[in-house]
VODOKOL-749929 format. One record per residue (C-alpha): z, x, y; residue number from 1; residue in one letter. Coordinates in Angstrom, 3 decimals. Layout:
// residues N
         w         u         v  marpa  guro
         Z         X         Y    NUM     A
...
// end
This chain:
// residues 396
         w         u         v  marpa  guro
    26.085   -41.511    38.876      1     X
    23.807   -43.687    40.476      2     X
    21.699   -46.797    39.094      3     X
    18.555   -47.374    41.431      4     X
    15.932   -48.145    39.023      5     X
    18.358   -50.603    37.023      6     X
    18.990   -52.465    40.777      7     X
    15.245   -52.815    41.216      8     X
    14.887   -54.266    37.783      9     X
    17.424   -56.533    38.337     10     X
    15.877   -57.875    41.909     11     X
    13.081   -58.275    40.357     12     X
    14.313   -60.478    37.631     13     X
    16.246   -62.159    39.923     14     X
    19.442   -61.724    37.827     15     X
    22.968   -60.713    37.869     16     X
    25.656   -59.510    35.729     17     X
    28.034   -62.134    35.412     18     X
    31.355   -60.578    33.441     19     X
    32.857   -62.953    31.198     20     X
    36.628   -63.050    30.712     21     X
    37.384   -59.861    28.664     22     X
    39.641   -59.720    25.425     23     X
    43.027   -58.777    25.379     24     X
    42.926   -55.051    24.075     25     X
    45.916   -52.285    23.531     26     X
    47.133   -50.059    26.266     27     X
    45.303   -46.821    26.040     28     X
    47.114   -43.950    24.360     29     X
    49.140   -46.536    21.915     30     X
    48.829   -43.865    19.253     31     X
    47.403   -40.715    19.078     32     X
    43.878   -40.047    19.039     33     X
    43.244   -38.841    15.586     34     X
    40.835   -36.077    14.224     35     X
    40.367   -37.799    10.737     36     X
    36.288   -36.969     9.049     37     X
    35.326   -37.607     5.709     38     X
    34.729   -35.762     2.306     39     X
    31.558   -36.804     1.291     40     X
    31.996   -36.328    -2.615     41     X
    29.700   -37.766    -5.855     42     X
    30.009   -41.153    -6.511     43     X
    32.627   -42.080    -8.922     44     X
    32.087   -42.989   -12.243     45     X
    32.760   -46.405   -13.172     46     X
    32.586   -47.304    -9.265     47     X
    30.163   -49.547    -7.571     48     X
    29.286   -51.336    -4.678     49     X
    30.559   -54.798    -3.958     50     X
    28.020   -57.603    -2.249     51     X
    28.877   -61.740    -2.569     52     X
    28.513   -63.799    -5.517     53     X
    25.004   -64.175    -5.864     54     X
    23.968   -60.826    -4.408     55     X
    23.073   -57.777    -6.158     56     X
    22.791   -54.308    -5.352     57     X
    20.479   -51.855    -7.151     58     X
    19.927   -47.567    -6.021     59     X
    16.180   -47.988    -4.871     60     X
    15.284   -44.532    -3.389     61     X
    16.860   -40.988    -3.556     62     X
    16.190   -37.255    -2.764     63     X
    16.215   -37.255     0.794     64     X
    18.359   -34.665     2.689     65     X
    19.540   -37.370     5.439     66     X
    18.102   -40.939     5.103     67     X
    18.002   -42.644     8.465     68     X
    16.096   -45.312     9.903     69     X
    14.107   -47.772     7.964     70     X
    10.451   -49.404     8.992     71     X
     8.160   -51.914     7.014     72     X
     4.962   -50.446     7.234     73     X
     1.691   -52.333     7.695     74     X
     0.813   -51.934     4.252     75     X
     3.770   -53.162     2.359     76     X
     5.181   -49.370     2.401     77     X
     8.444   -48.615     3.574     78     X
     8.769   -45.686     6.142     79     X
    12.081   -43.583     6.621     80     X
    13.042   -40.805     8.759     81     X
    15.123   -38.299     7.241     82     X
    17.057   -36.706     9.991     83     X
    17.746   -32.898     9.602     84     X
    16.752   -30.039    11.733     85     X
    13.500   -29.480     9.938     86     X
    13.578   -33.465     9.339     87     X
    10.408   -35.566     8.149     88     X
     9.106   -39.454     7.767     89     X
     8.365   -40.331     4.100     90     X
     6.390   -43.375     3.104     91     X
     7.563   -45.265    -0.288     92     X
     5.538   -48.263    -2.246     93     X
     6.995   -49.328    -5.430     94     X
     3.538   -49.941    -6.950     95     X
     4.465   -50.664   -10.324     96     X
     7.021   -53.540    -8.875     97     X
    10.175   -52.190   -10.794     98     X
    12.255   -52.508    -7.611     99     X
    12.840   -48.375    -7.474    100     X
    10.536   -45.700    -5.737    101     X
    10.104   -42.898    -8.037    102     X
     8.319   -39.508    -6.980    103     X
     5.126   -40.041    -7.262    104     X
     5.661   -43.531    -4.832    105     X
     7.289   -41.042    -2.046    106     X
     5.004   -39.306    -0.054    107     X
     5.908   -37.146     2.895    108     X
     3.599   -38.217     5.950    109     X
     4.778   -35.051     8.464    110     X
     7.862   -32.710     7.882    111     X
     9.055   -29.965    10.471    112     X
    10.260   -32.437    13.132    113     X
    13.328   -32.235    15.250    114     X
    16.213   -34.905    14.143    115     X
    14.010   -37.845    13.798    116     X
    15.571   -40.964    13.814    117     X
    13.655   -44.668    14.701    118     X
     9.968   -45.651    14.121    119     X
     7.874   -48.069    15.589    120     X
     4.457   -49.205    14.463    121     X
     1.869   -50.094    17.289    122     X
    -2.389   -50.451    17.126    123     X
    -2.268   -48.028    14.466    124     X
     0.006   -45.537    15.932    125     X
     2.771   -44.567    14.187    126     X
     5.898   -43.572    16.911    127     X
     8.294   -41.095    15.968    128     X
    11.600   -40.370    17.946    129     X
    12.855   -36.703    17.920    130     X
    15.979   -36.051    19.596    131     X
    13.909   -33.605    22.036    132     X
    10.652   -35.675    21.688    133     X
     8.390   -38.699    21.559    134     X
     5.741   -38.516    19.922    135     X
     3.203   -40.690    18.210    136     X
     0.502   -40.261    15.507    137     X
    -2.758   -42.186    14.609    138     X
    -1.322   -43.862    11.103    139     X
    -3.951   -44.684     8.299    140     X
    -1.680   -46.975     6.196    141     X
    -4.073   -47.411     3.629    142     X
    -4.412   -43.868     2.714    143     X
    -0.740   -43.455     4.289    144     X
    -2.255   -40.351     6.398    145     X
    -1.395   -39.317    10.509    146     X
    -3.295   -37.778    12.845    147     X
    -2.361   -34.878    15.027    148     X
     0.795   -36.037    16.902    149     X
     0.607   -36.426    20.592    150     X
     3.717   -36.422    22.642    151     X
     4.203   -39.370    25.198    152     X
     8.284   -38.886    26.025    153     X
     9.159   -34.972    26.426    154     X
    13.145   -34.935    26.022    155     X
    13.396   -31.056    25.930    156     X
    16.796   -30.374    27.272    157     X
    17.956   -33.260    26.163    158     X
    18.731   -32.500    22.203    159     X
    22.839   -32.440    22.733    160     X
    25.458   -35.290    22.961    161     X
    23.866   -38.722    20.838    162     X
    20.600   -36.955    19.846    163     X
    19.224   -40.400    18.178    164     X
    16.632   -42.143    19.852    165     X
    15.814   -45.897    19.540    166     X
    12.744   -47.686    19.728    167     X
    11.409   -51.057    20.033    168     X
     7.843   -52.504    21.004    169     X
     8.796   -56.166    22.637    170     X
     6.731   -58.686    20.807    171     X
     3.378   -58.594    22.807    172     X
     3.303   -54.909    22.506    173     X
     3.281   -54.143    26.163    174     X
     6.316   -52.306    26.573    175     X
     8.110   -49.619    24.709    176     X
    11.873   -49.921    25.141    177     X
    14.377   -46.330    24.137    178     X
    17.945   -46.562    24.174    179     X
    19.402   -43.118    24.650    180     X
    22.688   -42.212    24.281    181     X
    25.427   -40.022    26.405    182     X
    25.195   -35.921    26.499    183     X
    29.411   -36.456    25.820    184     X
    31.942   -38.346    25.360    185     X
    33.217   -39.707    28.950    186     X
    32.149   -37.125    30.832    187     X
    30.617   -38.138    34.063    188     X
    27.410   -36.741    35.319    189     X
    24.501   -37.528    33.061    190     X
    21.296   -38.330    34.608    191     X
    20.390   -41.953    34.379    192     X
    17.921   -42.797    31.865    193     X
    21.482   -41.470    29.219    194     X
    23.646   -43.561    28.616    195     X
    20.696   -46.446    29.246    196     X
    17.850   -48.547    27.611    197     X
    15.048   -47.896    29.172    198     X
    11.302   -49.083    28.986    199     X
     8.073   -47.632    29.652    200     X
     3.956   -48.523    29.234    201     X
     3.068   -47.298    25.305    202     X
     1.724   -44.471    26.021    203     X
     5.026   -43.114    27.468    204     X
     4.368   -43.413    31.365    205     X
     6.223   -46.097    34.179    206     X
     9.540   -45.291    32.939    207     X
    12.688   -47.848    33.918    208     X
    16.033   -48.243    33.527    209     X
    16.487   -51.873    31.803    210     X
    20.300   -52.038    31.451    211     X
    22.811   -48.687    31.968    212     X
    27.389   -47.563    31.165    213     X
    25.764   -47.841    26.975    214     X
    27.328   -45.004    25.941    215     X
    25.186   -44.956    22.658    216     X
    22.786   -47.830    22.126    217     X
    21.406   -46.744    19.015    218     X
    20.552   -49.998    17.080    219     X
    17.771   -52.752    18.597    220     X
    16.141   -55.668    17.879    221     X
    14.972   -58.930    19.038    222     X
    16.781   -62.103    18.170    223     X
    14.319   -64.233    16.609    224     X
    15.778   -67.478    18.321    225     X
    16.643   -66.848    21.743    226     X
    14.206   -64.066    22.345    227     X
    16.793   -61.478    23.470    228     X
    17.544   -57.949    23.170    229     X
    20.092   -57.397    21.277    230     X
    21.650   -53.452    21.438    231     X
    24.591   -52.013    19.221    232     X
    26.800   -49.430    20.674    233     X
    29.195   -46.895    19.813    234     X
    32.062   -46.081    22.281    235     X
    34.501   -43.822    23.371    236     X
    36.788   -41.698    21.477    237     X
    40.366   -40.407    22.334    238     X
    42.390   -43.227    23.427    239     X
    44.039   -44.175    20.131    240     X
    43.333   -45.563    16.457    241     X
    42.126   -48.990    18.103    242     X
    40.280   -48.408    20.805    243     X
    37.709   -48.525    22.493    244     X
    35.712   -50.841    19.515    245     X
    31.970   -50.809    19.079    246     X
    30.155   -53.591    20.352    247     X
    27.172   -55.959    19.215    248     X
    25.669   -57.483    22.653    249     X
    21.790   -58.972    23.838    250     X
    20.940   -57.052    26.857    251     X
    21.448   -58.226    30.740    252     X
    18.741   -56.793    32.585    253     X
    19.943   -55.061    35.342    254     X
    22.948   -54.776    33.945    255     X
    26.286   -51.887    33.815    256     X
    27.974   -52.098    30.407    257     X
    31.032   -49.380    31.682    258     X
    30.474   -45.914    30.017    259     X
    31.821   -43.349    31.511    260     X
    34.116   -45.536    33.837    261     X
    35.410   -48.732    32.219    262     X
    34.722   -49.960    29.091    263     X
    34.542   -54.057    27.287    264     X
    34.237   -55.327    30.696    265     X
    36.620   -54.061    33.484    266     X
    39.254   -51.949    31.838    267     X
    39.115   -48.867    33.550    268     X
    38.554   -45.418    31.880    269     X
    42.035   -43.811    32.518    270     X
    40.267   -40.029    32.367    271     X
    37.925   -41.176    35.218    272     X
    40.165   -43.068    36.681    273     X
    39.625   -44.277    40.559    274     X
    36.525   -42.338    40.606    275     X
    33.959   -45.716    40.453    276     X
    35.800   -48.941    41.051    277     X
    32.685   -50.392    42.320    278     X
    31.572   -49.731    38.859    279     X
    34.414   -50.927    37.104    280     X
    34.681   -54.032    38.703    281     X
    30.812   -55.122    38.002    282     X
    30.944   -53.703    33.951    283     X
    29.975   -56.651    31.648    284     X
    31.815   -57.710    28.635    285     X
    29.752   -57.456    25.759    286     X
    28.970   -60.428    23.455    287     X
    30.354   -59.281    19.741    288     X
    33.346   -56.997    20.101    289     X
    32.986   -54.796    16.410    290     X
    36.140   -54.465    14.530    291     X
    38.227   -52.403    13.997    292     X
    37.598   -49.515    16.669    293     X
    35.820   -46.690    15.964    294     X
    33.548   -48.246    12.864    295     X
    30.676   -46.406    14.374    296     X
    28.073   -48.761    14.195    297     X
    24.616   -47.364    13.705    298     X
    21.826   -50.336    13.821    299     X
    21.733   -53.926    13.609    300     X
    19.030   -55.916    12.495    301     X
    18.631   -59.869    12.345    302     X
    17.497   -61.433     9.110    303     X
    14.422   -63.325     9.406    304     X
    13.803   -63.665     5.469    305     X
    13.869   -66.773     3.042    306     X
    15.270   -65.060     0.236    307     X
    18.595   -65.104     1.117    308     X
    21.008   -68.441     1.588    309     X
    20.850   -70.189     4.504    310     X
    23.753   -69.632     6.417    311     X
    22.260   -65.770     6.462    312     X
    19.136   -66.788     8.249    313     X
    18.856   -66.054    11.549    314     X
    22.024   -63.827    11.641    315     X
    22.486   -60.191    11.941    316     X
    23.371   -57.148     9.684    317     X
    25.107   -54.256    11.106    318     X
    25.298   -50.779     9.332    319     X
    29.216   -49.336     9.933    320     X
    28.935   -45.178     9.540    321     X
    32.644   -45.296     9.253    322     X
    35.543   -43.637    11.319    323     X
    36.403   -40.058    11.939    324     X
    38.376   -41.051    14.928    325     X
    41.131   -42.739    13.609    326     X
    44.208   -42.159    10.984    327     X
    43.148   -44.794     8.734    328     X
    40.001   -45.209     7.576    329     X
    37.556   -47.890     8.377    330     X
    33.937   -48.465     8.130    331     X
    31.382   -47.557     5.507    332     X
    30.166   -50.641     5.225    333     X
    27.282   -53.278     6.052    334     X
    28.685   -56.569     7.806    335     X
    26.943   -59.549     9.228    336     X
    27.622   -61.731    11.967    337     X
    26.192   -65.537    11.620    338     X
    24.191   -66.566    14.198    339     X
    23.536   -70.198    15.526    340     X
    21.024   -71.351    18.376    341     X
    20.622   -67.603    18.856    342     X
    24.336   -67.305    19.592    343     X
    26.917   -65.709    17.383    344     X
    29.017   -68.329    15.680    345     X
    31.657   -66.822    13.563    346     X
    33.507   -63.562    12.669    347     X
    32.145   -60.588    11.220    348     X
    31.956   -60.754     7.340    349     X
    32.103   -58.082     4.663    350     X
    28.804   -57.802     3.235    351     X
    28.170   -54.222     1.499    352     X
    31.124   -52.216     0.597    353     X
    32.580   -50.101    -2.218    354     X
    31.634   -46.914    -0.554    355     X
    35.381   -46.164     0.501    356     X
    37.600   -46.670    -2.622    357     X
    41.037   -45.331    -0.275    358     X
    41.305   -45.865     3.406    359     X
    44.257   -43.720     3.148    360     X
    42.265   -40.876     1.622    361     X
    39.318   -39.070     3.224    362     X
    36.780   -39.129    -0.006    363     X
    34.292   -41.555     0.850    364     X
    30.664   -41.772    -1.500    365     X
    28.705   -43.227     0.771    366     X
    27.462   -43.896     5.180    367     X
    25.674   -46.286     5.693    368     X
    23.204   -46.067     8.454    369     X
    19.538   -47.984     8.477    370     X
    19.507   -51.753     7.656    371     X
    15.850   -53.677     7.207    372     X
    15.400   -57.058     5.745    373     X
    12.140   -56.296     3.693    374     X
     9.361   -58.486     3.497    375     X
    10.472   -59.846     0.455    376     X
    13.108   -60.869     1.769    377     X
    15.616   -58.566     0.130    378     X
    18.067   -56.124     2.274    379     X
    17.713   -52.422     2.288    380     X
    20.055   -49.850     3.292    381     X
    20.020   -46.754     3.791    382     X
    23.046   -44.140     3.499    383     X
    23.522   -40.557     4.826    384     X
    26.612   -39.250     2.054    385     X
    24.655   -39.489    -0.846    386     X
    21.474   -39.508     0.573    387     X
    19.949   -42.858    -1.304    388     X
    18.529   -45.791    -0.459    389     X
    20.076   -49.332    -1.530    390     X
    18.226   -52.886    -2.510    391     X
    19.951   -55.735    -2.004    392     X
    18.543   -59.459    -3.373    393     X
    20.081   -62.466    -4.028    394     X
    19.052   -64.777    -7.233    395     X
    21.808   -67.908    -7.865    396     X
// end
């Protein structure tokens, strides 16, 4: 696997990819890797979600098939992708201000598209990621109509592996940036805009490699104090219960974050081992290691609201999909990570749970998997077990 187009964005930035000191981690293999899904069943009667004092949590949108990501819209509506084969992008506007989209505040903008996952709004053009496409559509947000689509990205080929697709206009708008995810799970060979964040012109030409070794960078955003990228990632599976974790990290240019040869800085892959030391040797440890492993973290967003206390502002909210990897359970969940100066300064911290009553049994209610602080300052959520959307506010 080679890198050119990261190198050349790197010279050109004039920086390198410094490795901090990595964290102690198990041995690979410590336990065995465990085949361990979920069964997605009703939710519970006389069970509910758990937020912290202050906080509450209210259902505010159902009926989808696979609720993904989650976009404010230009006119107060809230966009969402729901991700099936024959998948669609639905526009909701609680008009009547009771907190709760009913049917006739859901409209379907286009239907018949191929897993679509992230949005992005720019000069009235609504973007859509399919796993096999990009494509983007003039967006009349008033009369919440689109255009003909045009593509600007053709990923035919390139449906299998991570099919999500990530996008993010930087904040002039001059640049689109994708993260893409691997075709598998350590295998080596993909090309290398997979496994990679890449970033093109808007209209979906001059295509470069920003930063490559993500195996699945599937949640991005800017933090709001330092400017960064910011990328979570899912890693590897079949080296035991705790490893390799997920990881929360702002984005090196130029720089190798390990998949498929090392992983959390220079630990080498011990399936591909001695086949890249080079590699290994330059892999960067990321900034937030997730825990515990195998969470599978799904997007991360930093709150930039007032409604919320103060030690919230300016921190970041992570959606956990929860483990299938792993004997016991873990994940389902929304956590945030404080944030200070544009740094992370503390822990990860519970924040929405309730959605796994028995780590030790495989029922689970709920996955979630799109997290967007609202314009009015609330947190929404959206989960892909039973298919609703979730409001979170805070009154004292």
């Amino acid at each position: 696997m080679q890198f050119p187009a990261l190198l050349m964005i790197a010279a050109a930035l004039g920086t390198t990819a410094a490795a901090a000191d990595p964290p102690k981690l198990p041995a690979p293999y410590q336990t065995p890797s465990a085949s361990n899904g979920p069964k997605v069943v009703k939710q519970p009667d006389g069970v509910s979600l758990k937020v912290p004092a202050g906080f509450h949590v209210t259902e505010f949108a159902s009926g989808f098939s696979k609720p993904r990501f989650l976009l404010s819209g230009p006119g107060g509506e809230i966009l969402v992708s729901d991700s099936v084969a024959k998948g669609a992008v639905y526009a909701l506007t609680d008009r009547n201000k009771d907190g709760k989209i009913s049917d006739d505040e859901k409209k379907k903008l286009v239907g018949d598209l191929d897993r679509p996952y992230r949005l992005a709004i720019w000069k009235g053009y609504l973007y859509i990621a399919e796993a096999t496409s990009i494509k983007r559509y003039k967006y009349d947000s008033a009369k919440q109509e689109l255009a003909a689509g045009e593509e600007i990205i053709p990923l035919k080929g390139e449906g299998q592996g991570h099919w999500t697709r990530t996008l993010l206009f930087d904040k002039k708008g001059e640049s689109l940036y994708m993260g893409i995810g691997s075709r598998s799970n350590i295998t080596p060979g993909d090309p290398e805009y997979r496994a990679a964040i890449l970033r093109y012109k808007p209209d979906g030409t001059q295509r470069e490699v920003v930063a490559g070794g993500i195996r699945n960078p599937v949640g991005m955003d800017w933090n709001p104090t330092s400017g960064k990228l910011w990328t979570s990632v899912q890693e590897r599976d079949g080296l035991g219960d705790d490893l390799v974790p997920d990881y929360f990290t702002s984005i090196q240019p130029g720089a190798y974050y390990g998949w498929p040869y090392a992983y959390i800085g220079p630990n080498e892959e011990p399936r591909n081992k001695g086949q890249r030391p080079d590699l290994v040797a330059k892999t960067v440890v990321p900034d937030v290691i997730l825990s515990p492993a195998h969470v599978a973290v799904l997007d991360a967003r930093f709150y930039t609201g007032k409604q919320f206390p103060k030690k919230y502002q300016g921190g970041a909210f992570l959606a956990f999909h929860g483990s299938s990897n792993r004997a016991t359970r873990v994940g389902y969940s929304v956590v945030f990570i404080p944030f200070k100066n544009g740094k992370p300064s503390g822990p990860q911290e519970d924040f929405l749970s309730g959605f796994m009553s028995d780590p030790n049994s495989k029922e689970v209610w709920g996955r979630p998997v799109g997290v967007l602080p609202a314009k009015d300052g609330s947190l929404l959520v959206s989960e892909d077990g039973g298919n609703r959307l979730w409001k979170i506010t805070y009154a004292k």
